[in-house]
C-alpha positions as CSV (number, residue, x, y, z in Angstrom):
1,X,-42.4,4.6,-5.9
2,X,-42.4,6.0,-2.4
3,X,-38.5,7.6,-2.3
4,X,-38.1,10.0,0.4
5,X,-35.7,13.1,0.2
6,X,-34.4,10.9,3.7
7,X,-33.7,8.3,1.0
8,X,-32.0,10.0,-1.4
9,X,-29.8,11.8,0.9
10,X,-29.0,8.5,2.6
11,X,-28.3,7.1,-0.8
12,X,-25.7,10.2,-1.7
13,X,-24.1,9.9,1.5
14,X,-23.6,6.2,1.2
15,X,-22.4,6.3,-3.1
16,X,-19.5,9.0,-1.1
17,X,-17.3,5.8,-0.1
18,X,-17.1,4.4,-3.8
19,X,-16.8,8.5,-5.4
20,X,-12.6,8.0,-5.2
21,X,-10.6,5.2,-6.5
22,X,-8.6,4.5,-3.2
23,X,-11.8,3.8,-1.6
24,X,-13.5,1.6,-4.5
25,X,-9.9,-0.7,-4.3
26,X,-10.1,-0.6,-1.0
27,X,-14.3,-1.8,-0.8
28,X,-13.5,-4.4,-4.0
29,X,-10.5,-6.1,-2.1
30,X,-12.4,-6.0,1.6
31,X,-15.4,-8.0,-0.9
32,X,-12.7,-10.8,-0.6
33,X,-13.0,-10.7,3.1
34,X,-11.2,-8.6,6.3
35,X,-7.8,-7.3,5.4
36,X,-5.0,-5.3,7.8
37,X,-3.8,-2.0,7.1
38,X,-0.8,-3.2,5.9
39,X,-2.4,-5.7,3.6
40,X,-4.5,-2.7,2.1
41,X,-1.4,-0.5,2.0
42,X,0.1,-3.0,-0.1
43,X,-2.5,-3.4,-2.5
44,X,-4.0,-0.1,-2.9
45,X,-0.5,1.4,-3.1
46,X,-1.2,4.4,-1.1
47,X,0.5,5.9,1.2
48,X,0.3,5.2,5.3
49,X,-1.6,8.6,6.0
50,X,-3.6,8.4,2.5
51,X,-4.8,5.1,3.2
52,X,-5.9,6.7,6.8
53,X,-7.8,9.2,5.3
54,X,-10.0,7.0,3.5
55,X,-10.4,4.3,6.0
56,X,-11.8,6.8,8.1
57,X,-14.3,8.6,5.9
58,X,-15.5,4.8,5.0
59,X,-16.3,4.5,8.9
60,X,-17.6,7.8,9.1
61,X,-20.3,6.5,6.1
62,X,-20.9,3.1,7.8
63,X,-19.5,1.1,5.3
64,X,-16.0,-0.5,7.2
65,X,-15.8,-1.7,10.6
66,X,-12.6,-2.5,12.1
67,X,-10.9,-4.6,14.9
68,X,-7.5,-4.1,16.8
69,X,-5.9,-7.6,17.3
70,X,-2.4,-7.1,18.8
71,X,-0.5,-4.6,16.8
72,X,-3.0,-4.7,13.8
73,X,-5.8,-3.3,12.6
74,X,-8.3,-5.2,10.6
75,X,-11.1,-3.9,8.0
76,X,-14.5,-5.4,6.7
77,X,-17.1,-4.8,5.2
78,X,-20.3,-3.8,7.1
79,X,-22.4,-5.1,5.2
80,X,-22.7,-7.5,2.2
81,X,-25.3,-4.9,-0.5
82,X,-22.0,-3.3,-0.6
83,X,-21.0,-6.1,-3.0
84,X,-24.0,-6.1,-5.0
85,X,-23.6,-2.2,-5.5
86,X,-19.3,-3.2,-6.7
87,X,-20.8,-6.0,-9.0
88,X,-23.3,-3.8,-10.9
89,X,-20.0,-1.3,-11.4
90,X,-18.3,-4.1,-12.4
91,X,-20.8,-5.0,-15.0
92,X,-21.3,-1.8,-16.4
93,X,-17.3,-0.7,-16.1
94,X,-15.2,-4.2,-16.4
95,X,-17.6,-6.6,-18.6
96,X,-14.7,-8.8,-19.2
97,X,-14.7,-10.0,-15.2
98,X,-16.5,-13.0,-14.3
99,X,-18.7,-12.5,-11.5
100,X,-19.9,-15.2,-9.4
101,X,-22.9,-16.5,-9.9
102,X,-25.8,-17.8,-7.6
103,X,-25.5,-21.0,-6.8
């Protein structure tokens, strides 16, 4: 195996966005698809300035991107791996939920 300290470190940095459970909810419900901030208020139950935090550190890490439309704010998901990394905690943490399968 050819893993560079570059790797690791890249690695570390990137496991940072799932290391709190505010951003975990938030990174399993963008799986879904782009939410608003008030759509990920609602669901992660935190609070306006919490949620802010977090959103931001995400960026920060590369793992959200957002768009202002209007008055809102919408998040996604950079990039897809993100889901594979949620599914194998998923299947190690919550073995009772189905995960999708390849068609």
């Amino acid at each position: 195996m050819d893993i560079t300290d570059e790797h690791i470190k890249h690695a570390s940095e990137g496991l940072k966005a799932l290391a709190h459970a505010t951003r975990l909810t938030i990174i399993c419900h963008l799986m879904d698809g782009e939410l608003c901030v008030g759509e990920l208020k609602e669901l992660t139950g935190s609070s306006q300035s919490n949620l802010s935090q977090h959103l931001s550190k995400m960026k920060g890490l590369g793992v959200i991107a957002s768009d202002k439309r209007g008055q809102h704010v919408y998040y996604r998901l950079i990039d897809s791996k993100w889901s594979n990394v949620v599914y194998a905690l998923q299947t190690m943490y919550c073995p009772k939920i189905s995960l999708p399968t390849e068609d």
